[in-house]
N, C-alpha and C positions, 0 to 999 in steps of 0.2 A: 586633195586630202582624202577624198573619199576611197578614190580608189587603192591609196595606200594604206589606210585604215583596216578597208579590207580584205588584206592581206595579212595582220597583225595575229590572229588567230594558229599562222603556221609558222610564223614566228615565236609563240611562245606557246610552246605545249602545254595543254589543263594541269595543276599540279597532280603532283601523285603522294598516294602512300603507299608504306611497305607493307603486305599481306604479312599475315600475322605469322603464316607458314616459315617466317625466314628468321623467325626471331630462334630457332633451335639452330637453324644451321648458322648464325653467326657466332653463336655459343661455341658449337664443333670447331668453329675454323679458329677463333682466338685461343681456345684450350690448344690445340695442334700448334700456335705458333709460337703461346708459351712453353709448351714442351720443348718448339726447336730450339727456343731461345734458351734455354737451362742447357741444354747438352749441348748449349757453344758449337750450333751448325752453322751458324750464319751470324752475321753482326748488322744491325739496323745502318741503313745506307740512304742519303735523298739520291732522287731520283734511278731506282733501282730496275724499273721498267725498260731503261735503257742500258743501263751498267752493272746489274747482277744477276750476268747469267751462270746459273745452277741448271745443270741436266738433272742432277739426284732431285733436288727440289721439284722440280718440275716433274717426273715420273710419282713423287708422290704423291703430290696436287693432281694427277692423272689415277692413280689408284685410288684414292680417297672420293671420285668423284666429281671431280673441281675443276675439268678440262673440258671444252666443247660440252658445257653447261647445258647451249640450246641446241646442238646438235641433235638431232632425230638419234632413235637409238637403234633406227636399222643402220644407221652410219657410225656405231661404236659408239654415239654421243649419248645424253641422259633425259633428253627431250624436256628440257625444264626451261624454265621463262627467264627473258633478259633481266629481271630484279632478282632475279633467284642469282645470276651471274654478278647481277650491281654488288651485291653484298659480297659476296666472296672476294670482289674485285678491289673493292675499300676497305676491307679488312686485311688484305695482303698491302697493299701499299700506303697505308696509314701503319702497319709495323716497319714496313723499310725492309721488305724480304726480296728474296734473287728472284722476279718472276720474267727478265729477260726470254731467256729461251724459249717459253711456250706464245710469248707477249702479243706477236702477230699473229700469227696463226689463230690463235684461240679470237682476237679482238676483233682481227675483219675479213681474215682469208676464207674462215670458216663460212660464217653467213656471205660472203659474197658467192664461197661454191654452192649454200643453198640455193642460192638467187638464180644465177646466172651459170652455175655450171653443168655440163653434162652429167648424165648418170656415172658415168666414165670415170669423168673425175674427180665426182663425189664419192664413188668404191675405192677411188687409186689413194684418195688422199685423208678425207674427215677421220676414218678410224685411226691411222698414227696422230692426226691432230689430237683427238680426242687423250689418244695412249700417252701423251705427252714425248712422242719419236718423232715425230715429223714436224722440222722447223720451216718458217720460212721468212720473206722478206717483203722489202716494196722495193719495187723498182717505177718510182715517177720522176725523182729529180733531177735535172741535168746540168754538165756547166753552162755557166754565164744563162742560165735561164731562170736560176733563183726557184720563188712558187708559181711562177706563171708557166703552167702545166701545159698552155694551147703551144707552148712555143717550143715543144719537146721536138730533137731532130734525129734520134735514134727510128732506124726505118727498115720496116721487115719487106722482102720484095717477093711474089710470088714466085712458087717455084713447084717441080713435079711432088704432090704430097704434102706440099707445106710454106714455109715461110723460110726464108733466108735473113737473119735480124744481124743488123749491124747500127754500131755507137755504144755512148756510153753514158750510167747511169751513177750517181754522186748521192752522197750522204744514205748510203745503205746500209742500218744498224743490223748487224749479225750475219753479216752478207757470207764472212770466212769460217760462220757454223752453218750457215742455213743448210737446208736440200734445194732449195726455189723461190724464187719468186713471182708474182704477178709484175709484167713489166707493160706501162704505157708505152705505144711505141707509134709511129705514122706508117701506116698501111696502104695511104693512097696521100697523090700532090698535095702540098699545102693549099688553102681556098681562102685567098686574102678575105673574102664579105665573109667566111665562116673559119673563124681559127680554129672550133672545137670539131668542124669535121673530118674526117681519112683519120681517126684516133681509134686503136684498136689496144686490146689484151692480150696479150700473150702469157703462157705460165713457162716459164722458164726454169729448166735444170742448169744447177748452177755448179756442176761436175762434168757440163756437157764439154764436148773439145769445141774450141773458139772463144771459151769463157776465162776471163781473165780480172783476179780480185785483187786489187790493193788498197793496202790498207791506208785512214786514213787518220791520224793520231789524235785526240783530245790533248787540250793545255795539261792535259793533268799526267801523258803520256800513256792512256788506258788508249785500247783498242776497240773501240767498239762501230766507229763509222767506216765505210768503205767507198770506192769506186769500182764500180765494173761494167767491164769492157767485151762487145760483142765484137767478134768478128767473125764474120759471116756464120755463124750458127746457126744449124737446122732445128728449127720447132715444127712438128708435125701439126696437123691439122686438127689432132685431137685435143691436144693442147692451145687450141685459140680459146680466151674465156668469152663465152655469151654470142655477141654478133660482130663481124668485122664491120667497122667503121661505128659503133657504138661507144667504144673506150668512157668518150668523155661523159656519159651518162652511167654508164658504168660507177666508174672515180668517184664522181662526186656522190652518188648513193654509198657508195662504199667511204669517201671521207665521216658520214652521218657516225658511221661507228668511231672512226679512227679522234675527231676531234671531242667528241661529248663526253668522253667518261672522266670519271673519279679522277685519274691519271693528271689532268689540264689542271688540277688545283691541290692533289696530295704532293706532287711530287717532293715538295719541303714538308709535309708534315710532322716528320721524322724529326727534325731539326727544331720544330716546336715543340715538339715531346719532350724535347732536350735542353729546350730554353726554358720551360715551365719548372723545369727539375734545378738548373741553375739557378733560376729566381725563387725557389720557393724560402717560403722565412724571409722574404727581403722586404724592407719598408720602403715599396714603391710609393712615390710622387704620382699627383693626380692625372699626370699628363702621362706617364708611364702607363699606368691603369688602363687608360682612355687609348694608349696605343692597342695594347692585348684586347681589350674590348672590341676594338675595329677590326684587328682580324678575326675574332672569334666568329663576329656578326657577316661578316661577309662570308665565311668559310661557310656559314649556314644559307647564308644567299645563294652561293656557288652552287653549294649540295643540292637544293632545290631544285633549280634551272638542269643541273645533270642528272638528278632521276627524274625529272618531269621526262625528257629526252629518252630516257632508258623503259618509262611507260610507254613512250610512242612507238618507240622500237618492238616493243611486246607485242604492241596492237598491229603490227605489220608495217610501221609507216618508216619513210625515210627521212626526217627532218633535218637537210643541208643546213638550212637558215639559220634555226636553232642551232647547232650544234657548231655551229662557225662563231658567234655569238658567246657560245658558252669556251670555244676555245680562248677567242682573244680577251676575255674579260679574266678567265683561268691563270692565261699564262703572265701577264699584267701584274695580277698578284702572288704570282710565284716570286717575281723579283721582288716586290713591296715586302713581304713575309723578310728576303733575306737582311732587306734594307733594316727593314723595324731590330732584326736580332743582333745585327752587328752594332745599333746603337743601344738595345737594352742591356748587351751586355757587353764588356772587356774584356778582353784576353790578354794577360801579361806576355809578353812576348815570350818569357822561359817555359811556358806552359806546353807540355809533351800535348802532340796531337793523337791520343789513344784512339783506335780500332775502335768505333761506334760511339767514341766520346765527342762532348757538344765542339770542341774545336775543330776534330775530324770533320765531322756533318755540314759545320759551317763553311769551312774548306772546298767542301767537295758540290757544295751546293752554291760557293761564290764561280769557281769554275765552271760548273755546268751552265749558269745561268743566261749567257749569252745564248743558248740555242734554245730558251721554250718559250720565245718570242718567233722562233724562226720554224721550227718542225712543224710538220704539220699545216703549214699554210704561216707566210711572215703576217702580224696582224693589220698591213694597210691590203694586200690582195685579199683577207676578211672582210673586211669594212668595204670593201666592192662587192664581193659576194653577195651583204646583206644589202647595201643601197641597192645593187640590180634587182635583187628579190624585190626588195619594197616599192619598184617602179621607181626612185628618187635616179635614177640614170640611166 
């Protein structure tokens, strides 16, 4: 017990508050989204991180400032702190705006080419990040290997100048916009006593010859997942991210962004927006009451646990723990949110499903809901994550 006690400190980040600096710019950004929203550019969407991708959108959240936040500003970026980034980040996905396109790039390609990448290809790449031009992707998942990332069998082989990569990579949102991806891939034999070693980086052009994307369709018939296919594909050597045979230390620092943010528990906010506006004037029952109240109080629990996460990051840290944690409790209640609306409210069957009206929302957020228990890591290889942390296995 001791020794897992011990431990519990990087488990749960100090809480944070928001510096007082951010209270003007969250002003700016909601003024800007009310503007979008009066000129009818966009319509409030759940889950829009994944399914509304806007280039226009994104070039102006890139002019406005609002791209590669903490980017260094000899890299085109604005040298500003990860809460300064929290807020702008919970302001766009609590209105339900198209912030797909920029979505990766800006949330963890960017800080991982701080981290770990060359000068090379922090000049080649951060300033289109920042300009909101340069997309990109992840390349970790593969078939029949689910989130269990040690078991990845796509494999680059040494060659004159580089890497010859072949296999194939699954569930890649924006794969047929992107420029690139970072792809996990095995650089040397498998090592039964070490799954996580011969695990390497590659940044991958995804216009290179050898690459091949297909698409891979949502229930709802949008496009936004993919698969792609190496074969034999030259990655040059400048192009390896960080250290060959590092990958999986790489990953999971780089998960610390991809699973903690706002994203893990807005993604239905939208859709409460729009059930408070259904219910209002309504003479709810006690228990009805008592359900809104449950989410309101957990959505504050959430928020917490995700900028505490978002201070640690400021501070340089990488918090796996926490922010695996913050994932599967996130996504958990993404589904609950939908559960609660479909019984707070009814939908007559004749009732048109308008463009950003609460039927649409619910619609689009009963279909998506199967995968934000799965992105990102499914929540029982979470709940391994944090038992191995905590010594408990």
């Amino acid at each position: 017990m001791t020794d897992t006690m011990a431990t519990l400190p990087d488990l749960v980040p100090p809480p944070v508050e928001l510096p007082e600096r951010v209270a003007a710019l969250r002003s700016e950004v909601r003024a800007f989204l009310a503007e979008e929203r009066a000129a009818g550019a966009w319509r409030p969407r759940a889950d829009t991180w994944l399914s509304g991708w806007d280039e226009r959108f994104t070039k102006e959240l890139a002019r406005r400032g609002w791209l590669g936040m903490t980017i260094p500003t000899e890299y085109g970026g604005h040298g500003r702190g990860a809460l300064d980034r929290y807020v702008v980040t919970e302001e766009l996905l609590a209105a339900g705006a198209p912030v797909a396109a920029h979505w990766v790039a800006d949330r963890q390609i960017g800080p991982s080419l701080m981290r770990f990448g060359t000068e090379e290809q922090r000049q080649k790449f951060l300033p289109g990040i920042a300009a909101g031009e340069v997309y990109f992707g992840i390349g970790m998942s593969e078939p029949d290997s689910g989130s269990d990332l040690a078991s990845v069998r796509s494999k680059a082989d040494r060659v004159d100048g580089g890497w010859e990569l072949t296999g194939t990579k699954v569930w890649t949102s924006g794969a047929h916009h992107a420029h690139a991806f970072f792809a996990l891939v095995r650089t040397s034999p498998k090592d039964d006593t070490n799954r996580h070693a011969g695990l390497s980086q590659l940044i991958v052009d995804l216009k290179a010859p050898g690459v091949t994307i297909r698409p891979i369709p949502l229930l709802t018939g949008a496009h936004h997942f993919n698969e792609v296919v190496f074969d034999r594909v030259f990655i040059p050597d400048s192009m390896v991210l960080g250290e060959i045979g590092q990958g999986w230390h790489q990953v999971t620092s780089e998960l610390a962004f991809e699973r903690s943010g706002p994203e893990r528990y807005l993604s239905t906010f939208p859709l409460v927006v729009a059930l408070l506006g259904e219910i209002a004037g309504s003479d709810l029952d006690a228990g009805r009451r008592r359900d809104l109240g449950g989410l309101v109080s957990r959505y504050w629990t959430l928020r917490r646990m995700s900028l505490a996460i978002a201070g640690a990051l400021e501070a340089g840290k990488a918090p796996e723990l926490a922010a695996a944690v913050v994932k599967d409790l996130g996504t958990r209640f993404e589904n609950e949110v939908i559960d609660a609306a479909r019984l707070l409210v009814s939908i007559p069957p004749d009732r048109g499903a308008a463009e950003g009206g609460y039927a649409r929302l619910l619609a689009d957020a009963v279909l998506h809901a199967p995968g934000f228990t799965l992105r990102g890591g499914t929540n029982e290889i979470l709940r391994g994550i944090v038992a191995r942390g905590l010594g408990l296995r």
